[in-house]
Structure formats: C-alpha cells, structure tokens
C-alpha positions in Angstrom: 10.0 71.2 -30.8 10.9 69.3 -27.6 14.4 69.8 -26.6 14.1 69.0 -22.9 16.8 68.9 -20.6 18.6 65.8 -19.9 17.1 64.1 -16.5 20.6 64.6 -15.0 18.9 67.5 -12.6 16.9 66.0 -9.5 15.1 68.8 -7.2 14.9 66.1 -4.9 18.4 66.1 -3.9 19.0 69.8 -4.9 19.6 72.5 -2.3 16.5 75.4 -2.1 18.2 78.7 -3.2 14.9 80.6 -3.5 12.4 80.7 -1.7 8.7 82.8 -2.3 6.5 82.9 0.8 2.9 84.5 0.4 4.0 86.9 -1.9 0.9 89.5 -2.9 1.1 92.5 -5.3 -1.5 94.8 -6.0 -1.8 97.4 -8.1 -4.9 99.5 -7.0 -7.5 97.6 -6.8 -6.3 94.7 -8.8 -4.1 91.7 -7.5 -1.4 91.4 -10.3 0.1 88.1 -7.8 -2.6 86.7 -5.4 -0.5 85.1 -2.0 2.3 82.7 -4.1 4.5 80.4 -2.2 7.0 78.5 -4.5 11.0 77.1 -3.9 14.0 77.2 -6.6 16.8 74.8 -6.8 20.2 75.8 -6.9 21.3 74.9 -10.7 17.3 75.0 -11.8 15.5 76.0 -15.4 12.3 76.8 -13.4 10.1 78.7 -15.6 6.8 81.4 -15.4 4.5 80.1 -17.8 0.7 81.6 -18.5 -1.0 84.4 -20.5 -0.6 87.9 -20.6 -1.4 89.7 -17.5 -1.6 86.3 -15.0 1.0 88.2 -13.1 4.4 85.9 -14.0 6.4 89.5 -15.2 5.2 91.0 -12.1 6.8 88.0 -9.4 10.0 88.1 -11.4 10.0 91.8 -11.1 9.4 91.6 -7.4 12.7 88.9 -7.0 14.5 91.1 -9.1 13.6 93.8 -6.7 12.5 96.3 -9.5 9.0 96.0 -7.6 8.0 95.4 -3.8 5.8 93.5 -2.9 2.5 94.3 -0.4 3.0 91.5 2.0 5.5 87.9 2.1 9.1 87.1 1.6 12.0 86.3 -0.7 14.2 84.1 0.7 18.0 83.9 -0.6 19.5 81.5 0.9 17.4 81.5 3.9 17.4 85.4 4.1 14.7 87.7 3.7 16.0 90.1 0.8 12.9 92.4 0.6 14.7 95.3 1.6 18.1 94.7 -0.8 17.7 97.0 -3.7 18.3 95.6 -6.9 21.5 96.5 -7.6 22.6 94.6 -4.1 20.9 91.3 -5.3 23.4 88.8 -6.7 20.8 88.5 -9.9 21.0 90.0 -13.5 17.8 90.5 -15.5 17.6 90.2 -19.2 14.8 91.5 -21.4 13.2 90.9 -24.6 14.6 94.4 -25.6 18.3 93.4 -25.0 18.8 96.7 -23.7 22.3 96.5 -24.8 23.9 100.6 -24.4 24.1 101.2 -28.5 27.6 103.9 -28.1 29.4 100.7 -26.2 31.1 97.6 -28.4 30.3 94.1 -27.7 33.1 93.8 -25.5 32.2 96.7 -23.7 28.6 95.7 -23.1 29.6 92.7 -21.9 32.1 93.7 -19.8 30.4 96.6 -18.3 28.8 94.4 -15.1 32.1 94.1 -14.4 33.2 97.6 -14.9 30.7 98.6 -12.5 31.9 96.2 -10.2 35.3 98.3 -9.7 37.1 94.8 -11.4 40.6 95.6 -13.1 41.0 95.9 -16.6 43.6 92.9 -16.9 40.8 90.8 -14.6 37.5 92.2 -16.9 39.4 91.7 -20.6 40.3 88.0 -19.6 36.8 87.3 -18.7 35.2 89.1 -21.0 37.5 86.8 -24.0 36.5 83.8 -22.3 32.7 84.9 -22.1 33.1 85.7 -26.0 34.6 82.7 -26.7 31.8 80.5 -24.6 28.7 82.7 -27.4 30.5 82.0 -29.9 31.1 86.0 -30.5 34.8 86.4 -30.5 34.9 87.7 -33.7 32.6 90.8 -32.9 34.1 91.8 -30.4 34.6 95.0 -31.8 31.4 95.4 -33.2 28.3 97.8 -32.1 24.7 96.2 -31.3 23.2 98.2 -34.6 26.0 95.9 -36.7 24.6 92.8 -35.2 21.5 90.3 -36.3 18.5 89.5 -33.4 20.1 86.5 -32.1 23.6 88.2 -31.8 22.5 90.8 -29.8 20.4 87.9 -27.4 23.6 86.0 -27.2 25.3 89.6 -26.5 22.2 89.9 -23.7 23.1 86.6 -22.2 26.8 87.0 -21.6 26.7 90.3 -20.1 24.2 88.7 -17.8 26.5 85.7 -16.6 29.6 87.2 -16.8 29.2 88.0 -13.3 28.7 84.6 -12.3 25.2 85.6 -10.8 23.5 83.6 -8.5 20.0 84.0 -10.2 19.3 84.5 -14.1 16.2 86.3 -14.6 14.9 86.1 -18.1 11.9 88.0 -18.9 10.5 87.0 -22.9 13.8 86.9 -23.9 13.4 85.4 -27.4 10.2 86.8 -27.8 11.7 88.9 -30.8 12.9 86.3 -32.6 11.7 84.4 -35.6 10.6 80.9 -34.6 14.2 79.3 -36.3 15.8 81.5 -34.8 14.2 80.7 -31.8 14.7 77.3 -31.6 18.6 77.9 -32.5 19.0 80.1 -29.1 16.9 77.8 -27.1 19.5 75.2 -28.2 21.9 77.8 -26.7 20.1 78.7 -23.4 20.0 74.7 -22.3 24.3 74.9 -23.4 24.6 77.9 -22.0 22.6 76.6 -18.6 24.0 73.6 -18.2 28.0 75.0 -18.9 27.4 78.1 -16.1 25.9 76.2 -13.6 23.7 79.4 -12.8 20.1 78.3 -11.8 17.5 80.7 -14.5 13.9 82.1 -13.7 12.4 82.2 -16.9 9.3 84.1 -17.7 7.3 82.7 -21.5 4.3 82.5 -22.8 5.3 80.2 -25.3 4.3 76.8 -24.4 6.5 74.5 -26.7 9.4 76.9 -25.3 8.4 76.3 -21.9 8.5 72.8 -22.6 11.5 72.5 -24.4 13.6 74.4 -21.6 12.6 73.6 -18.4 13.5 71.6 -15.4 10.0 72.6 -13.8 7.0 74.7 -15.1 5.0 77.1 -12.7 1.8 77.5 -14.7 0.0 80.9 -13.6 -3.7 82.3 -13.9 -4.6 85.4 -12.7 -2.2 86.0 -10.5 -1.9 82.4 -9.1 -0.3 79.6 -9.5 -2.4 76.5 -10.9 0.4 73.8 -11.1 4.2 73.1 -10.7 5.9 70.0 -12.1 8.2 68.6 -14.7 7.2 69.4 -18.4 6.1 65.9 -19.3 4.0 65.8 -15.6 2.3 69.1 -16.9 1.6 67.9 -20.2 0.1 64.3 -19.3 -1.3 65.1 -16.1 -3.0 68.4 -15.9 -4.3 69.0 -12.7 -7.4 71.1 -14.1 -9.0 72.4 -16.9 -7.1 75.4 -17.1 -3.6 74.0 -17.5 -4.9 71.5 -19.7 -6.3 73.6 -22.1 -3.2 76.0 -22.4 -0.5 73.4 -22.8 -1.1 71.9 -26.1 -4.0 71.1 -28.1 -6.6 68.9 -26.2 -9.6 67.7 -26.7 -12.4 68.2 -24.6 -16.1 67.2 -23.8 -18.4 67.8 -20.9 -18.8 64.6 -18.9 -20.7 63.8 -15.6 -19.3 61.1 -13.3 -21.6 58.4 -13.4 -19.5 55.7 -11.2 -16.4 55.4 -9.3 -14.2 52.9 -8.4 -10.0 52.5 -7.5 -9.1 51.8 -11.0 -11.5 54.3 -13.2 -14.2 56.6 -13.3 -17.1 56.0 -15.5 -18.1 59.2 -17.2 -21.4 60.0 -19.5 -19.8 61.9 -22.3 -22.2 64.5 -24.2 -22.4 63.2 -27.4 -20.3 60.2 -27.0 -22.6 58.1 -24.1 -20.6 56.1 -21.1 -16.6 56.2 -21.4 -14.5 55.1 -19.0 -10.9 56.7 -17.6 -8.7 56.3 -15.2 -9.6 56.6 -11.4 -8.2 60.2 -9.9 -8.6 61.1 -6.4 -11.4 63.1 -4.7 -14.1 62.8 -7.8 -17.3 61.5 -6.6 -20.1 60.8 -8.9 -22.2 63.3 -9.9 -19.6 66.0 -10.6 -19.2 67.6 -13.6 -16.1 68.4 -15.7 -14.8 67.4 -18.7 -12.9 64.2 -20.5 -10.1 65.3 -21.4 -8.2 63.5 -24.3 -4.9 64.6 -26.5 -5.1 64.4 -30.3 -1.9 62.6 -30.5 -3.4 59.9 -28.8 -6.4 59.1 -31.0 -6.3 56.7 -33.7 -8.0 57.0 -37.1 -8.6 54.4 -39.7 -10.7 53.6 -42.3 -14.3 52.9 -41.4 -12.8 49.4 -43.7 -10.7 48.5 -41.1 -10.7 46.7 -37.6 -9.3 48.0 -34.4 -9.2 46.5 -30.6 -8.9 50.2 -28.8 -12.2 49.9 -26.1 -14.0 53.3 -26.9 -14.5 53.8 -31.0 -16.6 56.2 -33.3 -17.5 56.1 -36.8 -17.4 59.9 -38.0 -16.0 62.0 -41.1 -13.1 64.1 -42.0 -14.3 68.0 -41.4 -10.9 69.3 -42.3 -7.2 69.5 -42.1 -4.2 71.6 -41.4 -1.0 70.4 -43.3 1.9 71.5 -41.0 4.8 69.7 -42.3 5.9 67.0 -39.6 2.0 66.5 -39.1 -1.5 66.8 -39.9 -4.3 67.7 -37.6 -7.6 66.3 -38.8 -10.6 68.2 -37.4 -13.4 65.1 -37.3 -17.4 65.3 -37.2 -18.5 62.2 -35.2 -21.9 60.8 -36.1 -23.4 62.0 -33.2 -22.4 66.0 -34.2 -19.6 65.8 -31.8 -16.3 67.4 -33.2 -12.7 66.3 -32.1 -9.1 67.1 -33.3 -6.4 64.0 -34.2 -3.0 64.3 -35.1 -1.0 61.8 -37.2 3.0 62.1 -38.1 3.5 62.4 -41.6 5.9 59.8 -41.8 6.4 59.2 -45.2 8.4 61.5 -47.6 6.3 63.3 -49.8 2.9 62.3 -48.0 1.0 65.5 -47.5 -1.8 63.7 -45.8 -3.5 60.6 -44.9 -7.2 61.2 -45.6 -9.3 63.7 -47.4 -12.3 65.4 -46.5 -15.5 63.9 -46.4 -13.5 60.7 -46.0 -15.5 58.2 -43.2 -13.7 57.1 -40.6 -12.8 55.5 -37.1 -11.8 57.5 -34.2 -10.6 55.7 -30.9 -8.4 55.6 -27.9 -7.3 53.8 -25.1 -8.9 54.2 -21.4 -5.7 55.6 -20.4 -5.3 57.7 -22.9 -8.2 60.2 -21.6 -9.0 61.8 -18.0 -11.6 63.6 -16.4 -11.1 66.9 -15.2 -13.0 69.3 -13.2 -14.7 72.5 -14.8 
C-alpha cells in the first residue's frame, strides 16, 4: 500500500530542528548504535527503518532521553540536550503498548499531559474536546481503554501525545498490534493527523511498506548504523548497497563481475545469464564483484509465441506462483538453472493469474531497469 505524503514538504528549504552528532551506545560489549550523525526537519515524517536489534529503538530512546548515550550530541535547536531528563524535553513518546492508565477515561488520559502540566481545568477540557474532536473520539469520551477496540486506544495514544503541542513525536512500533486493515486505516490517520499538527514525527518500523507509505525520509539501519537516508522512492529505486536493496521490497539478485566500464553503463557477466549491461554508477571499476540487481515489477513475461524489443531476454518456465489478490508473483526457472521472481497486476476482474506452471516463457527487461551493486 503506498500512501506517500504529498511532495508539499522540501528538507531543502526546511529549518534543522534535530540534530545527532556521533552518537554511540553500548551495552557491554556490544554497540547497540555505532557513531550516527543524522538532521531532522522541523515539520518532518523521518522514520527508523531496519530489523530487530540494528539499534533504531535504542537512538529513539536516547533523543527521548530514556537512555544516555556513551559519547556525541543531541542537538534541539542548536542546544546540546544530553543532560535534560526526559520529562524536561519538549517530546512525547508513544508505544506499541499504548500504555494508556486503564482506572482514567479517555478524556482523562488524554488530558493528563496537561494535568501534569499544572494547566487549568477550563484551559485542559477545551483542549482536550478539540483533541477529541480532531480523532474522531468525541463520543468516548467517557469511555475506559478496556471498552475500546486496538485502533481506538492508538488513536487515544496519539492524542494524549500531541495534545501538548510537542516539539518532537516519537513513535516507537506504534501499529505494530494492529491487524494489517487496520493498519492501513491509522496509517491513513497518522499522515492527517501529521500534516494537521504540524508536529515533526521520529518514527521507529520495521515494516517496510509502512515505512514507505509514511515517510518524508527513511533512515535505513544495520547493526547499529546507518546504511542510507533518502526519500522513499530514492530508497526503493536507488539502493545504495546490497543491504538496503534486499530489505526494501522484493528484488532480484544475481552475482555479476564488472567486465567494462564506461560513463553511460557498466557491463556485467551475470552467472547464469552471460554479459548484461546497466547503467554507469560511480566508483565501480572492472573487476569488482557484486550483484545485478533487478525488481520484479520491472520484468516482462510473455509467451515464448510472442515478440518483444526489451535488449536482455530469456526463454525459461513458470516454477510457481503466489496469488495475492492485486498481483501475482511468478517464481521462473530460466534455461540456464537460473531462478528469478516477476510480478504482473492482475488487472482484469476475475483473472486469478496469467500463466500456469510449466508454462514456457520470456523473461526481459530494460538496461535501466537493473543496477549493479556491491556485495
């Protein structure tokens, strides 16, 4: 599901709010974040993508303040705020858990930053009906968290985190307990919600497509560093490594040497597949190894019947298939024993699938279509 944000927010012209300077944590004798430096814009959807344990709970924790770090800086504003404690941050953390106080009511939760805050109880019932009003949750106002479904209590979660206008959101799995429809209905919310507060969100996933869907920029982590930062589609077409191409999306990929170079394209011998050709990317010399690296949205099938002008085709057969509704991924033995994944829409109503198994078949692509990255 791709839901991304509209292209209304430029980092380019977009004050720093955040800043991470060499920021290491280590927990005995492993490094849980290894020396990260990384900038948020004011009014960002910045999100901590990677697996478990690549250290992306452990930075947020550390800007939350929940955690200090063994050496570098968090800058607000331009300050150093290592030594605020948490509760002195202008940020508000919410959790997978919700952590909602189960004796308080809806309003209650969500007014209780406020509460806290020493506000008056004219000042804290206005904003909490406006905050109600905003998640759609006026009418359970009155109601406890143990009345309420999974995405009530997340929307409860939500509100009781902006309702004090915070300068940071830090979200840490929050929809990780949904179903996936439900899911895709709050991450619907979270861009609204975004957008209409103004706040700027560190999210933490390690949900891809969610990652995707939400974000302004992507900070995809590996063991405790970061690998890349970019816009979602710059992440997805242009991995900088093997790494962050295999974890967002599906992708196809087969060892290659470079053979020859030149400004417009690389010339790769492919295992399996002989001399292919992709586009030119800096600091690759001939004779290093990696892979080609080529989506399965972007290769063609057809019958082995028909005729096609894409420059780099093979005859193979269908392996097998997964049905998944909007599309079908076909899993394809070349004739040369090399196996590959394609995707095709399934466009039609009531057209389960394309092509059976055993079916032969051409595969191909465009030179653009593929790349070579580095092992």
């Amino acid at each position: 599901v791709i839901l991304n944000q509209p292209d209304t927010f430029s980092t380019s012209h977009t004050m720093t709010l955040l800043e991470i300077r060499n920021i290491t944590k280590r927990f005995g004798n492993f490094v849980a974040v290894d020396d990260i430096n990384l900038d948020i814009k004011a009014g960002e959807f910045f999100t901590l993508l990677g697996p478990s344990g690549c250290g992306k709970t452990t930075l947020l924790r550390m800007i939350a303040g929940f955690d200090a770090p063994d050496s570098g800086e968090i800058l607000l504003d331009g300050h150093n705020i290592i030594d605020v404690p948490p509760e002195k941050r202008p940020f508000h953390t919410v959790f997978q858990s919700y952590a909602l106080f189960p004796h308080m009511t809806v309003a209650d939760n969500i007014g209780f930053p406020l509460k806290m805050s020493g506000k008056s109880l004219e000042e804290i019932n206005t904003r909490v009906a406006f905050t109600l009003k905003e998640v759609e949750l006026s009418q359970f106002a009155d109601r406890y968290p143990h009345e309420l479904s999974g995405g009530q209590k997340q929307r409860v979660a939500f509100a009781r985190g902006l309702i004090n206008k915070p300068r940071l959101l830090l979200l840490d799995e929050p929809l990780g307990a949904l179903d996936e429809k439900l899911r895709e209905n709050m991450q619907r919310e979270l861009i609204n919600l975004q957008a209409e507060a103004g706040v700027t969100f560190i999210y933490v996933t390690h949900a891809q497509n969610e990652a995707l869907a939400l974000s302004h920029r992507i900070a995809i982590m590996n063991q405790g560093r970061i690998e890349q930062i970019g816009e979602p589609s710059r992440i997805y077409n242009y991995p900088v490594n093997r790494f962050v191409a295999d974890f967002i999306g599906k992708i196809n990929m087969l060892d290659a040497t470079v053979i020859k170079t030149s400004s417009s394209h690389l010339t790769l011998k492919v295992a399996g597949l002989g001399e292919v050709t992709v586009p030119a990317r800096d600091g690759i010399k001939v004779n290093d190894r990696g892979v080609m690296a080529v989506r399965p949205e972007q290769i063609r099938m057809v019958a082995q019947t028909s005729e096609i002008a894409d420059e780099f085709q093979f005859t193979g057969k269908i392996k097998d298939f997964f049905y998944i509704g909007d599309v079908t991924t076909y899993i394809i033995d070349l004739a040369n024993s090399t196996r590959i994944e394609a995707l095709l829409p399934n466009s039609l109503p009531g057209h389960a699938k394309l092509f059976e198994i055993g079916d032969p078949i051409i595969v191909s692509w465009q030179e653009q279509s593929a790349q070579f990255l580095l092992n």
